[in-house]
C-alpha positions in Angstrom: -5.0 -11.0 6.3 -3.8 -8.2 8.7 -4.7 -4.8 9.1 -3.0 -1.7 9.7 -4.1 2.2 9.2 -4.0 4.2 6.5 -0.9 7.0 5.6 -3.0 9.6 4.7 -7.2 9.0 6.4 -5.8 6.8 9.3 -8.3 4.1 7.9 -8.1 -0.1 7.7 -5.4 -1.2 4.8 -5.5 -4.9 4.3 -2.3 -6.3 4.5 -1.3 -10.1 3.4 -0.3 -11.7 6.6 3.4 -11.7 4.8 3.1 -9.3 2.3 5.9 -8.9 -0.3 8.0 -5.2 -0.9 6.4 -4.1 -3.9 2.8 -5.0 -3.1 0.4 -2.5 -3.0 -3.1 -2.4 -1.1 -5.9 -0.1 -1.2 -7.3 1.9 1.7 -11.1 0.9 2.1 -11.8 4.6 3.7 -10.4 6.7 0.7 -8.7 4.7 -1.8 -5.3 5.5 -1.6 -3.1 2.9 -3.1 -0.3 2.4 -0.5 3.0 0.0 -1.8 4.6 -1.6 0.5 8.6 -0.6 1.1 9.9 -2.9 3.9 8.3 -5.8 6.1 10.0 -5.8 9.5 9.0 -3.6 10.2 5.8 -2.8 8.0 6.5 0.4 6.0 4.1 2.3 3.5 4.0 4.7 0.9 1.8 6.2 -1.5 2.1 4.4 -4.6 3.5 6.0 -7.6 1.5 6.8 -10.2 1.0 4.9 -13.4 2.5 7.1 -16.1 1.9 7.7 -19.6 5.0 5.9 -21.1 5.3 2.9 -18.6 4.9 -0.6 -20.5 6.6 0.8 -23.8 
C-alpha cells in the first residue's frame, strides 16, 4: 500500500501499490470515496454516487 492526499481535505488515501482504474478508496480524514481514473500517472475523483435504480 501507498499513500497519496486526499482531493477534497488534503488527507492520507490508501492506494494499492498498483491500483486498478475503477477502484475506489476512502479518505481516513473525511471519508470521501475517491475512484480511481488513470494510473500513470495516479488520478482521482470523487466517486459517483450509488443511485436508486443501479443493479435493476
Amino acid at each position: 500500500m501507498t499513500t497519496t492526499a486526499c482531493i477534497e481535505c488534503g488527507g492520507d488515501v490508501a492506494i494499492a501499490v498498483a491500483p486498478m482504474v475503477g477502484e475506489i478508496a476512502p479518505c481516513r480524514d473525511c471519508g470521501v470515496e475517491l475512484e480511481v481514473l488513470g494510473i500513470a500517472p495516479l488520478e482521482l475523483a470523487l466517486a459517483p454516487e450509488i443511485e436508486e435504480d443501479w443493479g435493476e
